[in-house]
C-alpha positions as CSV (number, residue, x, y, z in Angstrom):
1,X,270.1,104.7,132.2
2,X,272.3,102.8,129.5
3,X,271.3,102.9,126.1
4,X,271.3,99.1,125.8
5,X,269.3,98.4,128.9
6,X,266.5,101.2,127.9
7,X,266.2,99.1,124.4
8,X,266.5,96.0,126.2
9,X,263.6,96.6,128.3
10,X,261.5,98.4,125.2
11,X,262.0,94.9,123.8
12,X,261.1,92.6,126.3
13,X,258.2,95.4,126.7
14,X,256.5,95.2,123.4
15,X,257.1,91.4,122.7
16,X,255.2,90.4,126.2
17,X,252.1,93.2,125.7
18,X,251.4,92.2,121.8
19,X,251.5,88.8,123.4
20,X,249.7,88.7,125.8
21,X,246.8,90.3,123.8
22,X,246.3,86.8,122.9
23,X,246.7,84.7,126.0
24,X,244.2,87.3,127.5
25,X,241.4,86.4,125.4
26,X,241.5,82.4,125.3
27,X,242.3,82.5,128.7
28,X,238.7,84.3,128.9
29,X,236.7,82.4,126.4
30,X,238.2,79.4,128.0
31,X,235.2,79.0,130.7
32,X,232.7,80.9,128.5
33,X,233.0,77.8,125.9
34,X,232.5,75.5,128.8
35,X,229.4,77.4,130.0
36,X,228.1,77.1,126.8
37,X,228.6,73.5,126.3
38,X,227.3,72.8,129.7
39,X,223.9,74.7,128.9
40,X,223.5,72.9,125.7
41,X,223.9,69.2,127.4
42,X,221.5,70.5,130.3
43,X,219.3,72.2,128.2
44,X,219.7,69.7,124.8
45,X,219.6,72.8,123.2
46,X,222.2,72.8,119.6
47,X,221.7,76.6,119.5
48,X,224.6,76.3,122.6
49,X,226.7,73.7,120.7
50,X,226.4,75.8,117.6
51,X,227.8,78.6,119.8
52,X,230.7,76.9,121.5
53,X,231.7,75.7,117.9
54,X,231.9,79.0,116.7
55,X,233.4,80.8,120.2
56,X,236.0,77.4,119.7
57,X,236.9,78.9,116.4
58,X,237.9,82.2,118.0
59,X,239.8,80.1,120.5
60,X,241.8,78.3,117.9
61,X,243.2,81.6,116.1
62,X,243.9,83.0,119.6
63,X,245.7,80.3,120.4
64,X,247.9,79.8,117.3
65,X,249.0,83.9,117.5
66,X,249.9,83.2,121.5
67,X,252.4,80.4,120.6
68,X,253.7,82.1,117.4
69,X,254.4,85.0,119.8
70,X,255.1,83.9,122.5
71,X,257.9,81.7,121.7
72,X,260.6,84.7,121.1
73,X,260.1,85.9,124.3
74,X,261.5,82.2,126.0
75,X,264.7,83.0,123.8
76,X,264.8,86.7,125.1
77,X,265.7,85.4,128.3
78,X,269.2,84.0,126.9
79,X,269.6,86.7,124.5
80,X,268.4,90.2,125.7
81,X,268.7,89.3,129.9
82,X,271.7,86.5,130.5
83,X,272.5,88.0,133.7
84,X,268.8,87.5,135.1
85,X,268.8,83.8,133.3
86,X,272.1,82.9,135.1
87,X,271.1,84.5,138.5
88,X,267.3,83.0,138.7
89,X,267.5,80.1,136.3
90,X,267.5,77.6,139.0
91,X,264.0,79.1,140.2
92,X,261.8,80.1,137.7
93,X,263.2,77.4,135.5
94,X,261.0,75.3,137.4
95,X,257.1,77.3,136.3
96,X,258.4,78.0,133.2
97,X,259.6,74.2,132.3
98,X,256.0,72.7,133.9
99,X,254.3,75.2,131.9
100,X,255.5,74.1,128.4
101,X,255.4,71.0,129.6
102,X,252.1,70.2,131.1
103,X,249.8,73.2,130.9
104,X,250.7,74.1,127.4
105,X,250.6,70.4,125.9
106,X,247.2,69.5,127.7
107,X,245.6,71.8,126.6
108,X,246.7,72.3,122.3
109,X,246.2,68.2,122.7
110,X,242.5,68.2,124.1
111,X,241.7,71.6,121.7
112,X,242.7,69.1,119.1
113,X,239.7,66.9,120.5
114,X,237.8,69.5,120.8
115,X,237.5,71.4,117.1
116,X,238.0,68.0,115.5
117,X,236.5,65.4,117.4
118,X,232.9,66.5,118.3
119,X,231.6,63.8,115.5
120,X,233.8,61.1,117.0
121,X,232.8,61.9,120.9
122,X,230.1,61.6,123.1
123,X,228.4,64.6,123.8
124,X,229.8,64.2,127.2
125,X,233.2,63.5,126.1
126,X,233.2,66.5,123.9
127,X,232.4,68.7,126.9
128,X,235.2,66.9,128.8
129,X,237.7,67.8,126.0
130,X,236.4,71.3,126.6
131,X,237.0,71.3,129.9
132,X,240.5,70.2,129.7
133,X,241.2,72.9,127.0
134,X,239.6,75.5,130.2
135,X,242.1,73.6,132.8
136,X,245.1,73.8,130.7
137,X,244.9,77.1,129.5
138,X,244.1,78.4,133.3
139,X,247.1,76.3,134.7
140,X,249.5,77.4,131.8
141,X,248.3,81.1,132.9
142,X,249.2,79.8,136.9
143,X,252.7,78.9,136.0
144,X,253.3,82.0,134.6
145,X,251.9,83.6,137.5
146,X,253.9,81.9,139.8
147,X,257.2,83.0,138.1
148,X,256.1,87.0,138.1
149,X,255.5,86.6,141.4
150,X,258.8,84.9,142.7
151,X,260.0,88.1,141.0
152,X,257.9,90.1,142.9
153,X,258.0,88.8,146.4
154,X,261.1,86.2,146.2
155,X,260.5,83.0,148.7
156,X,261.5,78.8,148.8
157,X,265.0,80.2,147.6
158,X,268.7,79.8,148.9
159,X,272.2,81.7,147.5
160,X,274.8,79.3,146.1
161,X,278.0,80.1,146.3
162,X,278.4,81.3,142.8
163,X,275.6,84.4,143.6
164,X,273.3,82.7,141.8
165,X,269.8,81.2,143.9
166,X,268.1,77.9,143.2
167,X,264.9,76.5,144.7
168,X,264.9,75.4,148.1
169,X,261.1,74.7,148.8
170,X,259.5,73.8,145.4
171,X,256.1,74.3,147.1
172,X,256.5,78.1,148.4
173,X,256.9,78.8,145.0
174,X,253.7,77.2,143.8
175,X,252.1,78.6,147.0
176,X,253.6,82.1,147.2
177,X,250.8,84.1,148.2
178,X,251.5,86.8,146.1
179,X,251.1,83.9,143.3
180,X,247.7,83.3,144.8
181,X,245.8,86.5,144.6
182,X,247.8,87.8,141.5
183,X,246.4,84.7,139.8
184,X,243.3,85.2,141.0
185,X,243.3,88.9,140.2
186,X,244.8,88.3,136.6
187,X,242.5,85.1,135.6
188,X,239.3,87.9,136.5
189,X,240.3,90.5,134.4
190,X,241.1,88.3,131.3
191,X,237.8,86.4,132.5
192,X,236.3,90.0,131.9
193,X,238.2,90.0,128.2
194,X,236.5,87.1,127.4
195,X,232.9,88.6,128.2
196,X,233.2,92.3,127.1
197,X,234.3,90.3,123.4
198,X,231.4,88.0,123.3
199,X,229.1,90.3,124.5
200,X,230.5,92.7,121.8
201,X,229.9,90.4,118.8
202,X,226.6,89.6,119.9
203,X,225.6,93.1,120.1
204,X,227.3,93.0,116.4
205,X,224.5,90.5,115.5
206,X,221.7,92.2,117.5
207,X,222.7,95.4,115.7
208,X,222.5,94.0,112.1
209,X,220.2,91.7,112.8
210,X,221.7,88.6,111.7
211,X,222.3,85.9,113.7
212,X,220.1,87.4,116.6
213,X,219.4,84.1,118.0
214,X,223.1,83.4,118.8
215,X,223.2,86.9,119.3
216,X,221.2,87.1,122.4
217,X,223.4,83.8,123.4
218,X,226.1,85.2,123.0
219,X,225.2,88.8,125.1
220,X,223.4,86.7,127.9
221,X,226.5,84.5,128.4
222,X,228.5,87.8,128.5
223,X,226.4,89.3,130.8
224,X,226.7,86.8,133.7
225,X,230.4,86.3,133.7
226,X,231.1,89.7,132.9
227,X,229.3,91.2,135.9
228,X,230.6,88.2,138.2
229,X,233.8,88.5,137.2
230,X,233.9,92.7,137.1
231,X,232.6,92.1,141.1
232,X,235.3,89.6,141.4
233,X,238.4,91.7,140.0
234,X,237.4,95.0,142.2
235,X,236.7,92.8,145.6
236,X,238.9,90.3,147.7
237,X,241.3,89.6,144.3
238,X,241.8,93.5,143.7
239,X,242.0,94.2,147.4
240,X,244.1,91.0,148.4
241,X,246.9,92.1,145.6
242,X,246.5,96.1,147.3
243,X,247.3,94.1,150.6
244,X,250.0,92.4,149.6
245,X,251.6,95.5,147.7
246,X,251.4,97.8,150.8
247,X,253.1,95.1,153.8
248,X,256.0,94.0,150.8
249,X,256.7,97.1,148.6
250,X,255.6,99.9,149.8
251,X,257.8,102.2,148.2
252,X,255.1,101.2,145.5
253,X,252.5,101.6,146.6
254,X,253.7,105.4,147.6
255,X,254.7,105.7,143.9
256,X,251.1,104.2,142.8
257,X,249.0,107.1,144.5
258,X,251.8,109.7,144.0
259,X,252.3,110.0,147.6
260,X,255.6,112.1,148.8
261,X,255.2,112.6,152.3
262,X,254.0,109.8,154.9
263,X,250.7,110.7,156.5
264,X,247.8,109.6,158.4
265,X,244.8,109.2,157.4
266,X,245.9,109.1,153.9
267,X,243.7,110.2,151.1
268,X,242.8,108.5,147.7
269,X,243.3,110.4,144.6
270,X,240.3,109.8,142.2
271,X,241.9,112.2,139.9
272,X,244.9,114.0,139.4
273,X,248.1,114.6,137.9
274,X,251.6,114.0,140.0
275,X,254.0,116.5,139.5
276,X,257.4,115.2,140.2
277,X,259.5,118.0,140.2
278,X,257.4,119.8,143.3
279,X,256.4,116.5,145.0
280,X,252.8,117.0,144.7
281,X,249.1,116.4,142.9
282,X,248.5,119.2,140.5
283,X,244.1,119.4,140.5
284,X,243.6,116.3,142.8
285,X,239.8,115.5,143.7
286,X,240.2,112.9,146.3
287,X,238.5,110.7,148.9
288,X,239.5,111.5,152.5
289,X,241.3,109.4,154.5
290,X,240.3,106.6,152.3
291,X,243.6,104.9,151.4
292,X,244.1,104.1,155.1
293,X,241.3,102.4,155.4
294,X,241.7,100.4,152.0
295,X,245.2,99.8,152.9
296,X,245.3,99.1,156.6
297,X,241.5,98.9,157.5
298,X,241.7,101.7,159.8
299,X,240.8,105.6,159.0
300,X,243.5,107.1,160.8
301,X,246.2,104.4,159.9
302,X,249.8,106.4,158.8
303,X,251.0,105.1,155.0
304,X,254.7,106.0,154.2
305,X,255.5,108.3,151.8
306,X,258.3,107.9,149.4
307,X,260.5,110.3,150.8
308,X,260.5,107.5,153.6
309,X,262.6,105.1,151.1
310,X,265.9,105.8,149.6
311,X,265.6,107.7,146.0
312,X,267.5,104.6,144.7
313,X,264.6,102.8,145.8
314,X,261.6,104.4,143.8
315,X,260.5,103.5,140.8
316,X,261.9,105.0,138.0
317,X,258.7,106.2,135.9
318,X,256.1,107.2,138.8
319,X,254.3,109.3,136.2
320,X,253.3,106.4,133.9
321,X,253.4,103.9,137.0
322,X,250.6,106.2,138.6
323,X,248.6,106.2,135.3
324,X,248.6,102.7,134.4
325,X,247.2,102.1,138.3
326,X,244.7,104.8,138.3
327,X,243.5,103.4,134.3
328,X,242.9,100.0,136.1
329,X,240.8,100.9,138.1
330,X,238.9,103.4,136.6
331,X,237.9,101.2,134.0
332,X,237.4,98.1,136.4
333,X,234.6,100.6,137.7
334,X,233.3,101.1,134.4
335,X,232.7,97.7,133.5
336,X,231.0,96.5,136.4
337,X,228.7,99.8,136.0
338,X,228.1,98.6,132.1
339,X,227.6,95.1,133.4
340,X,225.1,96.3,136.3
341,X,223.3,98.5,133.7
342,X,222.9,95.4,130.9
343,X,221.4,93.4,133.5
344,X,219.2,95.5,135.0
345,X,217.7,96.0,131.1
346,X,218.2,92.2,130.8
347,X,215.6,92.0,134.1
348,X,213.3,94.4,133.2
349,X,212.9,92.7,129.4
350,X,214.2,96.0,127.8
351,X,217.8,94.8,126.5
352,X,216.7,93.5,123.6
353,X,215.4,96.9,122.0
354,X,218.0,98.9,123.7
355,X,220.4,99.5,120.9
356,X,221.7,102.2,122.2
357,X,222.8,99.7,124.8
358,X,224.3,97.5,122.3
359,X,226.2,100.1,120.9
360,X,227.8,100.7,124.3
361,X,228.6,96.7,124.2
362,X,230.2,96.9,120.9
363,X,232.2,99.7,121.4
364,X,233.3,99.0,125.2
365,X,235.6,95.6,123.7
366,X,238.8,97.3,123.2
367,X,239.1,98.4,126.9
368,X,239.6,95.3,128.4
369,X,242.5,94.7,126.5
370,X,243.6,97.9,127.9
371,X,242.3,97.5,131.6
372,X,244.9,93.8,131.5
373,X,247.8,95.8,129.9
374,X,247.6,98.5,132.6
375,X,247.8,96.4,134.9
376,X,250.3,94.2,134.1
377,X,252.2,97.7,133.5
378,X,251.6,98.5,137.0
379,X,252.7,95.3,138.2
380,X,255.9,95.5,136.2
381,X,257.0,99.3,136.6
382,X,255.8,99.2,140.3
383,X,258.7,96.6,140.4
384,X,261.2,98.5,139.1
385,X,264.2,99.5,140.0
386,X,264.3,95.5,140.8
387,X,264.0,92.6,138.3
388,X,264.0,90.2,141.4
389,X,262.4,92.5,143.9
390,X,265.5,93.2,146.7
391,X,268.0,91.0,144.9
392,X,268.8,91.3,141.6
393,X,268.3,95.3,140.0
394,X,267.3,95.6,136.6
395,X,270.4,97.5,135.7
396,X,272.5,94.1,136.3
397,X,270.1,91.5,134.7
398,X,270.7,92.7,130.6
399,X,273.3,91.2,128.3
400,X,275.8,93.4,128.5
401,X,277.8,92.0,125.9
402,X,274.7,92.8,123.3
403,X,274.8,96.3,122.2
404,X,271.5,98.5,121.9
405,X,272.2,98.8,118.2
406,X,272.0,94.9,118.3
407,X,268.4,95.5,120.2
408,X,267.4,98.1,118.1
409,X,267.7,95.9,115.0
410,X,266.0,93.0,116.1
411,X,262.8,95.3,117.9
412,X,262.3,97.2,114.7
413,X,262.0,93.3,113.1
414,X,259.6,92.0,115.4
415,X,258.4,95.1,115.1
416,X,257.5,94.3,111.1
417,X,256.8,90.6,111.9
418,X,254.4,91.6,114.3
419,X,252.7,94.3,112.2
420,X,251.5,91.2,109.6
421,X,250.5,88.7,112.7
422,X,248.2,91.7,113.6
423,X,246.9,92.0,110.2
424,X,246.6,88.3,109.5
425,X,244.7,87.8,113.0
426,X,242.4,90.7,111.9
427,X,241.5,89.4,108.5
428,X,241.1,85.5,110.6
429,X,239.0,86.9,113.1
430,X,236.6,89.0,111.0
431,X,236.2,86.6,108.6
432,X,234.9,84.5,111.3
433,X,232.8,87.0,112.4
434,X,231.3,87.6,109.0
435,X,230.4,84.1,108.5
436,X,228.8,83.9,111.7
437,X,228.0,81.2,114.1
438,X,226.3,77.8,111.6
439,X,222.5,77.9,111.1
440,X,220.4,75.0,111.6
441,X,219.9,72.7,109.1
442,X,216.5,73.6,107.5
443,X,213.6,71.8,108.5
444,X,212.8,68.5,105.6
445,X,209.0,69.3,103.9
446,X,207.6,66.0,103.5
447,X,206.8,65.4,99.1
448,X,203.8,65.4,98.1
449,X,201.9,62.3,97.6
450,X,201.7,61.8,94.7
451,X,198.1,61.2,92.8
452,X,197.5,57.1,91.4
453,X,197.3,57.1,87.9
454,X,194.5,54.9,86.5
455,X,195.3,53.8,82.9
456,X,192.7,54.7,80.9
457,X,191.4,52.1,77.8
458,X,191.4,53.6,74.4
459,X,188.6,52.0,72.2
């Protein structure tokens, strides 16, 4: 591979996953906040406004890092890949215009309203601006979608005569169905995010017992949308996207379970490591015909192999393509076992004391963040060696007039900038944390009446 391209990519690589850190989790809190302000209209209840106005809080700093980072990456397009800006401009210029446009202004202008404007609303107004922050933030994330997956699976499009494609059908590229269920599949598993965090500062507050009313708020919130959502991400959205992966690239899907030679009845590796060289699982423990069925909904259905495709074809890391899958997974299992597991103590009125439980919440937070960037790895790699899958290669999308020098320097300063957004967002966050969510105003004691004096004659 070219020097330039490999830095290239690293580039693009590490400015999209630190971003996307960010997007991930308002993207998640998004419908948690309006949960909670819905519970404390229904219930009149300010224990739930007092917890929106601190999860809001979160939101805001979340917010602010995503557009501080995620503005480079626009410019990467012209810098870093030219070629790929020239050949699909007049396509996914389209998403990424209407996202900036209309998802990101809608929803920064009603998160104005929202952490500004709760004096100066209605109570049902202010849950409208927080509903609008929710809608924008979840179309923003759809117009992103919708460009990945042009990339993916390529459709409304025609050639011009310069080699270059432009839109054709400006609705089969808002309706791709690879758009579809990869929203649906992505917008779950930041969902999921949003849950494992507030269910992990919760348990904070449970833990040191401060702040254990919100505390319990903030774990039973977590607790329903994280075990809906966990369901959600492993059934039709996980399957759909599995679907769609074997009938359009299935050289991927071969690469995904490390699978060399086509078969029937094709097993599913649970664990295992491929080894390239021989073509093979070194210690597989695996399910029996069971990625036919998942696949093609039949046991003895025959999945190709990816000796069946051209070598030029495969994808060019099936090591750490097969690991990012296989991570996904896994810990999609995991959290709708820790999510199962909460509520059954929830039910059974044992949560409360179960801090052994709690620990598990406030440790498990980080592996969300790593369940989304696994699988946006395996989305990504699993493309490769196309950057427009079966038109445009990767290899012929960079700037070839920028040298990897060039890259080099500017990664290694995004690398520093980056370093003190991360350390700034820490200190933001935590000081949040430590403050914890307002406490009610303290109940007035009435004074004392006061005794009547009776003036007394002196003689």
């Amino acid at each position: 591979m070219d020097s330039a391209l490999l830095v290239h990519r690293l580039h693009f690589a590490f400015t999209v996953t630190f971003h996307y850190l960010f997007p991930m989790l308002t993207m998640g809190l998004a419908p948690l906040i309006v949960a909670l302000k819905t519970m404390a209209l229904w219930k009149k209840d300010e224990a739930y406004a007092r917890a929106a106005r601190f999860w809001a809080k979160i939101f805001g700093i979340n917010f602010v890092m995503g557009v501080v980072t995620g503005i480079p990456m626009e410019f990467q397009f012209g810098t870093n890949w030219s070629h790929f800006s020239r050949f699909a401009g007049g396509v996914i210029g389209q998403t990424l215009g209407m996202e900036g446009m209309f998802a990101f202004f809608l929803e920064s202008s009603f998160l104005g309203l929202f952490l500004y404007g709760e004096k100066r609303l209605s109570p049902k107004l202010h849950w409208l601006s927080a509903f609008m922050v929710f809608f924008g933030s979840w179309l923003s994330g759809y117009f992103i979608v919708c460009t990945d997956a042009w990339m993916q699976h390529p459709m409304g499009y025609f050639t011009s005569a310069d080699g270059s494609v432009a839109l054709s059908s400006f609705w089969s590229l808002v309706l791709n169905p690879w758009a579809v269920w990869q929203y649906a599949h992505n917008m779950c598993g930041a969902a999921i995010c949003g849950a494992f965090v507030m269910c992990a500062v919760g348990a904070y507050y449970l833990l040191s017992r401060e702040h254990v009313e919100q505390g319990k708020i903030f774990v039973k919130v977590g607790i329903v949308s994280g075990l809906l959502f966990s369901a959600l991400v492993m059934g039709p959205t996980g399957d759909k996207q599995g679907r769609l992966v074997t009938e359009y690239q299935p050289a991927t899907l071969a690469a995904m379970e490390a699978l060399w030679e086509t078969q029937p009845g094709a097993p599913l590796v649970i664990i295992g490591q491929p080894n390239t060289d021989e073509q093979k699982i070194d210690n597989p423990i695996y399910v029996p015909k069971m990625l036919s069925f998942l696949t093609y909904r039949r046991w003895n259905a025959e999945v190709k192999g990816l000796n069946s495709f051209p070598k030029e074809n495969w994808p060019q890391n099936i090591e750490l393509l097969y690991f990012s899958y296989h991570i996904m997974v896994g810990l999609g299992t995991i959290f709708l076992g820790i999510m199962v597991l909460c509520g059954l103590l929830w039910w059974r009125g044992a949560l409360w004391n179960a801090r052994w439980m709690q620990w598990i919440l406030l440790l498990a937070f980080p592996l969300p963040y790593i369940a989304n960037t696994a699988g946006w790895m395996t989305a990504e790699i699993g493309r490769q060696p196309w950057l427009v899958y079966g038109l445009l290669r990767t290899a012929q999308g960079y700037s070839k007039n920028v040298s990897a020098g060039n890259g080099w320097f500017t990664l290694l300063g995004f690398m520093g900038m980056y370093t003190l957004l991360a350390i700034l967002f820490i200190f933001l966050v935590h000081r949040e944390i430590a403050h914890g969510p307002e406490e009610p105003p303290a109940p007035v004691k009435p004074l004392a009446p006061t005794q009547k004096q009776v003036p007394v004659e002196v003689h």
